[in-house]
N, C-alpha and C positions, 0 to 999 in steps of 0.2 A: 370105324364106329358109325358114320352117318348110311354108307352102305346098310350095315345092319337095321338101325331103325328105318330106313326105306321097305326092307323086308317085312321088317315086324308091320308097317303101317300099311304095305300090300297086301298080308295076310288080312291080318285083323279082317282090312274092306271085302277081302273077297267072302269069309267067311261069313261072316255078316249079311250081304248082298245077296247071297246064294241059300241063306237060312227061309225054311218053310213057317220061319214065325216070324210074326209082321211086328210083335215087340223088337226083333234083333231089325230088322228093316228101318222100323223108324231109328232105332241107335243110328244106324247107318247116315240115315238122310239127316240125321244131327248133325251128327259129325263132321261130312262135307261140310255144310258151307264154313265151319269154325276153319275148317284147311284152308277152304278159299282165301276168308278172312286173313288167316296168318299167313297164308302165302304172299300177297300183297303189302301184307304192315312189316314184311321182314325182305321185301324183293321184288319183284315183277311177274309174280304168279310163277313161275319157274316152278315153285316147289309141288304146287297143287297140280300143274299139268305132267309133271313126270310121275306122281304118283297116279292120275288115269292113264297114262300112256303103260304104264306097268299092269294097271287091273285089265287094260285092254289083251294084253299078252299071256295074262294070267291064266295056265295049265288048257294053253292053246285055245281059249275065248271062253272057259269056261262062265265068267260072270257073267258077259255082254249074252252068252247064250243061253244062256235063266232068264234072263230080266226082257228081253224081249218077248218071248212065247208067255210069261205071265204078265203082259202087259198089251201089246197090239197084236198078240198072237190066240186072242182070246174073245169072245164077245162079251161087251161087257154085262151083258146080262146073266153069263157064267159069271162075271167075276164079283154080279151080287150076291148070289147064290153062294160063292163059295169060297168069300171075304173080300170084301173092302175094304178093309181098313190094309190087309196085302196089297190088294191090289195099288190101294193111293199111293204108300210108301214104294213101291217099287217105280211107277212113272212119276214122281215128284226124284227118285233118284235117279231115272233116266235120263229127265231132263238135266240134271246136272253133269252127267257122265259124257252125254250128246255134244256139251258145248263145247269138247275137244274132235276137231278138225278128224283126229287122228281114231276115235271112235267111232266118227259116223264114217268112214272112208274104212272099217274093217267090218262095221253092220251090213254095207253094201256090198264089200268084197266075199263073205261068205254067209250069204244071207241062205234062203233056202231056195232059191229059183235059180235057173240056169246059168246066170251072168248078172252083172251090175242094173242093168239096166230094170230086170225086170224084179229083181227085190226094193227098186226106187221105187217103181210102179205101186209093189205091194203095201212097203211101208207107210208113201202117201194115201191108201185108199184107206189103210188101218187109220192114218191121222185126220184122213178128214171124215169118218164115223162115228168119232171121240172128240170133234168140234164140232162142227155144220151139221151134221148131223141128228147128235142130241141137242144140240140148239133147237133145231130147225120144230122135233118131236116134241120137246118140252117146251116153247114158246108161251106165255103166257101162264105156266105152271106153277103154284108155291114151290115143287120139289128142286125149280131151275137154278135157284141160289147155291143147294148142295153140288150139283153136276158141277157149275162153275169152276167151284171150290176146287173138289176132287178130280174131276177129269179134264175139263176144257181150258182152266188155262195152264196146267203143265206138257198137256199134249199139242197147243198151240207155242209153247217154248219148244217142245222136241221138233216140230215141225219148222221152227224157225232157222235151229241148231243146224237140220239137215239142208234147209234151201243154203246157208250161208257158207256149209262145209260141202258141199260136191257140185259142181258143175250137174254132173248125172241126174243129181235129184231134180236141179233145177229145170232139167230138160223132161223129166218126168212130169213135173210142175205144168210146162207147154202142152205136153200132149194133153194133160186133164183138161189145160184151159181150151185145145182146139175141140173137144166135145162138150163142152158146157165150162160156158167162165168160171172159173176157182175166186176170180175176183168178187162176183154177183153172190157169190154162195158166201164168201167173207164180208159182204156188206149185208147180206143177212144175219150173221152173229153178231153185228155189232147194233143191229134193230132190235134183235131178241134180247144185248145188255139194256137199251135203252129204253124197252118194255117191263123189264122185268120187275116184281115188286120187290123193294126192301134192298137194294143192290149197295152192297156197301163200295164208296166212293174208292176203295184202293183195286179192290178186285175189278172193277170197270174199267180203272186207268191199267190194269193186267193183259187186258183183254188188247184193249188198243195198241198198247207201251209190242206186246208181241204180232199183233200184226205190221205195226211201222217197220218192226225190226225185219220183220222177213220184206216189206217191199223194199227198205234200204239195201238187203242183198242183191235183191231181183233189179235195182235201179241202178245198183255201181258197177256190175257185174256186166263185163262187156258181151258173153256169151248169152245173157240173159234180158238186155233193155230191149229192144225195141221189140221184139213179141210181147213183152211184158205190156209195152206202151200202146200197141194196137188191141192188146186182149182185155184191157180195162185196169190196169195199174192207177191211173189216175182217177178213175171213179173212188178207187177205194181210200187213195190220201186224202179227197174230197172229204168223202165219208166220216175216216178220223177227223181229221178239223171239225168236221159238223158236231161229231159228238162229244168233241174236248170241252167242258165248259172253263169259259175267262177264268173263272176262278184260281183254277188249276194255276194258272200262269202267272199270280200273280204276287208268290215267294220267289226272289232271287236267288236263292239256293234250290229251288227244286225245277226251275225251267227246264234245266239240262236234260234233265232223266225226262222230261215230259213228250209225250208220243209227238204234238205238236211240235215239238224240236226234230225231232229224226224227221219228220213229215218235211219241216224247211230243209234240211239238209239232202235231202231227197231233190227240190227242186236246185236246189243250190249248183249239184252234181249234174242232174241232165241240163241244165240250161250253159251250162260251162262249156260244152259239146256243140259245134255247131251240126251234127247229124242230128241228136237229140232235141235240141232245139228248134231245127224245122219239126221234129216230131209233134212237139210238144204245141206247137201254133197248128199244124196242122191239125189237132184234136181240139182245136179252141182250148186253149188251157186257161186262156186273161179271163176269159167269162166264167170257166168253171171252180176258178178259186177267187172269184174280186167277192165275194158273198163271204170268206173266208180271211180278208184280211185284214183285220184287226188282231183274230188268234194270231198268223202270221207274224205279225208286227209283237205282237204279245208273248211271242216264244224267244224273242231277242229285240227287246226293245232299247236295247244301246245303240240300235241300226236302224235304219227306215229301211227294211226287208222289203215291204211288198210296195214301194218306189223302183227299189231294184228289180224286184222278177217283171215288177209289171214292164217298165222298159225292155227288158229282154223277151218277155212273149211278144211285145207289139215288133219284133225285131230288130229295133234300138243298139247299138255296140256298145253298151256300157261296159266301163273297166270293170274290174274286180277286184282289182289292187295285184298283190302278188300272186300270181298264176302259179297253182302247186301242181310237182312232179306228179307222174303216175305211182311210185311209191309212195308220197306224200297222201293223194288219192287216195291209197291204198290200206294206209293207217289209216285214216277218219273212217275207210266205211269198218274196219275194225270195231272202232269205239262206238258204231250205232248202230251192227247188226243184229246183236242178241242181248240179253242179259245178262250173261258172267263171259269176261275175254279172256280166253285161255288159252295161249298161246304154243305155236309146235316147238320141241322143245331138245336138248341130247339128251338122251336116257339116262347118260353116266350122274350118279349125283353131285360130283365133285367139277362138270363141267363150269365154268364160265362165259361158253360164247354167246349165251342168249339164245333171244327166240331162234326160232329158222327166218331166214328172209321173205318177205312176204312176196317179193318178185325173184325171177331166173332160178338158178337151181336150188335146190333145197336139202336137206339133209338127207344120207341113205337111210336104208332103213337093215332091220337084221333079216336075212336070206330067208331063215327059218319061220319066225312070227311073220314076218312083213309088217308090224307091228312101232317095237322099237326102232326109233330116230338115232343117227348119229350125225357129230360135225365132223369126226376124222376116224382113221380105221385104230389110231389109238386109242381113244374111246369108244370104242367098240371091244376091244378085248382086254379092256378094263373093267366094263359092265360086267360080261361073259361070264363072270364068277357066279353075280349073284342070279342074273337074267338068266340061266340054265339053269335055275334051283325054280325058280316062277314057272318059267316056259316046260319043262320037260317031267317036273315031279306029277307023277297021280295024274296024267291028262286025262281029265271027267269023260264021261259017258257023252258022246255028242247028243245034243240036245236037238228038239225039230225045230223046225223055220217057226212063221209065222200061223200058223194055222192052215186049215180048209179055208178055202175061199168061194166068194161070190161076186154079186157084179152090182155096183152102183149106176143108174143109168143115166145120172147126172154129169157125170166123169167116165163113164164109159169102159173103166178099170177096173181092175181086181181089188174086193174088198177084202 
């Protein structure tokens, strides 16, 4: 029985997802986050991630390969021309699709360019034309509140989802940065929030809340710190703090979720590292946030925070108290990379084992899709029933990559 309504709940989304009417689209992007919701109030997201691990595999990628090409496969000047209101609903339910590991790891794997590497390239030139870009043209515009709305901060969440789910991307991310800082161009969108007229105070903490998130990947991520930290990572936490206002910080129930929070946990993370740590004085880091520490102190004020870092930038051996594993590590940057944690998952619905482990090996996946997870070859030919009815029925007409392309010359890449 639970088998079945998985099916019925994968159709329904794909159907839906894949509809040329932007009324069945917003049904769509309804409806995730009530999943989310109830996947959580009834489990540990378990339930919410095996149903995107499912639309991922769904009649061999058919959703994921709609919803990109009308969304960063498009400019969006076609896509006022030839609806908006499509186009919002589909990258507001990108971004939620994205924040599984396991969909932006088959966006790159059969993207429309030769290899991984270079659909990372493509999809970050699409996301940063639908950020930094209409930022950058709309600066000081009444129309800049709408763009917000509608494009810049859900394609600054899809950009988040992609630095925190691939290595690949994150290395895409370097290359932008060795032709022009990706950092300097995101301390620019956060000028064009703090210009803007009429900017309502949640969509501003949106703007931030997802760039913190994408530095916390770039800052935990051992593949990823120290280019991150020579290329201007820390100009840009600066930045966030500059434009947190106190305010923000000062309900006890909403510190957590505040950008200034992930921005401490950021420094909390490199300064734990004695490689980082020299990094981190080497760029003067005590002068570049002592201007910043009150928000500091203000994002967790049960602690004298910026006592602490300050001793550790002046290179002081302050304890820490309990020294956490690299899995430990591993969970918290979990909990501050993005906005919804969706964890990898076994496809079987009746499974138990939980998430995948977030260190050493990790679940197989199915030969066929590459797609579905499993914890054992048991479940795997337990799925098989219903996963051959998704994967194999009606596989759609392949859809194209990302569009024609051009060249940004700030990043140096393909737009």
């Amino acid at each position: 029985m639970m088998e079945k309504i998985l099916d019925l709940t994968v159709e329904r989304y794909a159907a839906l997802l894949t509809s040329n009417d932007a009324d069945q689209l917003k049904v769509a992007y309804d409806l995730l986050p009530e999943l989310y919701g109830g996947s959580y109030r009834n489990g540990r997201g378990e339930a919410f991630a095996r149903v995107v691990q499912e639309i991922a595999a769904y009649q061999g990628g058919r959703v994921l390969k709609r919803l990109l090409p009308s969304t960063l496969g498009r400019s969006f000047e076609t896509s006022l021309t030839e609806g908006l209101r499509h186009f919002t609903y589909s990258i507001l339910a990108l971004a939620m699709l994205t924040s599984s590991k396991v969909v932006v790891e088959r966006y790159l794997r059969e993207g429309s360019g030769p290899d991984e590497k270079e659909n990372a390239r493509e999809i970050l030139s699409r996301l940063l034309r639908l950020t930094v870009r209409i930022a950058r043209t709309l600066q000081g515009d009444r129309a800049y509140s709408t763009f917000r709305t509608l494009v810049i901060i859900p394609s600054l969440e899809c950009l988040t989802n992609f630095a925190r789910g691939s290595k690949i991307f994150r290395n895409a991310m370097k290359e932008c940065a060795e032709n022009g800082s990706i950092f300097e161009q995101y301390k620019a969108l956060l000028f064009a929030e703090s210009s803007a007229d009429e900017s309502p105070a949640s969509e501003t903490k949106m703007v931030r809340f997802h760039l913190a998130s994408m530095a916390v990947s770039l800052a935990f991520s051992a593949d990823s710190q120290m280019w991150a930290l020579d290329m201007g990572l820390l100009k840009l936490v600066a930045a966030i703090y500059e434009a947190t206002p106190l305010r923000e910080l000062s309900k006890p129930s909403e510190r957590r979720r505040s950008p200034a929070f992930r921005c401490n946990q950021i420094l909390l993370r490199l300064l734990e590292s004695k490689e980082t740590a020299e990094k981190l004085r080497a760029h003067n880091a005590l002068a570049g946030f002592r201007p910043h520490r009150r928000k500091i102190n203000g994002a967790e004020p049960e602690h004298n925070t910026w006592a602490l870092f300050e001793r550790r930038f002046q290179g002081l051996d302050e304890p820490w108290g309990t020294k956490l594993s690299a899995e430990a590590w591993k969970d918290e940057e979990q909990g501050w990379n993005g906005y919804l944690r969706v964890p990898v998952v076994c496809s079987w619905k009746l499974c138990a084992a939980g998430r995948e482990p977030l260190l050493g090996k990790g679940y197989s996946r199915c030969s066929r899709c590459q797609v579905a997870r499993y914890c054992s070859k048991e479940h795997q030919k337990l799925h098989w029933v219903t996963h051959k009815v998704h994967y194999e029925t009606k596989q759609g007409k392949e859809v194209g990559g990302v569009g024609s392309v051009s060249v940004i010359p700030h990043c140096g890449i393909r737009v």
